[in-house]
N, C-alpha and C positions, 0 to 999 in steps of 0.2 A: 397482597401487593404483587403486580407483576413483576417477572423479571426482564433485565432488557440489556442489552449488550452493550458495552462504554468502550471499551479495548481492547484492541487485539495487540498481541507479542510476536513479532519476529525474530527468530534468532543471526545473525548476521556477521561475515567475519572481520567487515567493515559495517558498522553502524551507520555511519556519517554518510556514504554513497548511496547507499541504502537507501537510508531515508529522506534524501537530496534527491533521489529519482521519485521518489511514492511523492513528494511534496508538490513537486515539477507536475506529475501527472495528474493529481488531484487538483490541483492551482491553491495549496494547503501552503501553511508557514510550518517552521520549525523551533523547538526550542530544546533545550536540554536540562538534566538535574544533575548532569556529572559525566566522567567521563566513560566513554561505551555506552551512550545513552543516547539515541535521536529518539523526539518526542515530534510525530507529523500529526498538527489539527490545522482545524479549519481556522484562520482567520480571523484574529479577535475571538475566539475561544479563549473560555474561561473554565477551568477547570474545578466541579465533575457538573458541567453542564450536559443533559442527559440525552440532548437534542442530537448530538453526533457520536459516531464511534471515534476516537484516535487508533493512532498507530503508533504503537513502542517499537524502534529498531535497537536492538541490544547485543552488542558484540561477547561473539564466545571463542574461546581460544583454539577450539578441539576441530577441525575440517572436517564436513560433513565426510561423513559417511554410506550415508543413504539418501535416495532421492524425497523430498519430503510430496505427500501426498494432496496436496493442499494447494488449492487457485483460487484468485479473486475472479469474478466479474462485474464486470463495471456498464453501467446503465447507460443507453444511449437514446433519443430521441427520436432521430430518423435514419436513413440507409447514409444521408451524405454525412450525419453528426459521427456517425461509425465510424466513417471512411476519414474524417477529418480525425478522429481519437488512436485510432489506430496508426495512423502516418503520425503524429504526433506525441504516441510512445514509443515506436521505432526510429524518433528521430533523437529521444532521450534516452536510444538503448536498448531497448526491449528487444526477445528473438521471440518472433513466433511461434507457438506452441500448438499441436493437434490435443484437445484433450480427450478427444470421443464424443464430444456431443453433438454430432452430426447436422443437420439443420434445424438449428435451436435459433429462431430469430434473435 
């Protein structure tokens, strides 16, 4: 059997903005199992449907310490889909970030 990836965990020191901004930028719903617990899927997901990843944002008490080493990217279609994704997570927040990948289409 293969293996295949269902969820990822972010640790967060607000849960809920969190994962209010990954929901907004994915066009995902939310849901939760308690409190300190935002659960981002996709839309009418049904859980452990194998077809998507979620996202668990999970608040922790302790203020980072360290920079965590770890980015998403996210798939885009053409140069305007880009330019449309990007203006519109910088409109929900986001700072732009250099990570080193120099010209990586």
């Amino acid at each position: 059997m293969a293996l295949r990836l269902v969820q990822v965990n972010f640790k967060a020191r607000d849960d809920s903005a969190l994962g209010r901004f990954w929901a907004e930028a994915l066009g995902w719903g939310v849901s939760s199992e308690g409190p300190g617990v935002t659960n981002v899927e996709p839309l009418n997901f049904t859980w452990p449907d194998p077809s998507a990843v979620c996202v668990d944002v999970v608040t922790v008490p302790d203020p980072e310490t360290v920079k965590y080493r770890a980015h998403l990217d996210l798939a885009t279609t053409s140069e305007v889909h880009k330019e449309e994704l990007v203006a519109r997570l910088l409109e929900l927040g986001a700072t732009p970030a250099d990570v080193g990948q120099g010209d990586v289409p």
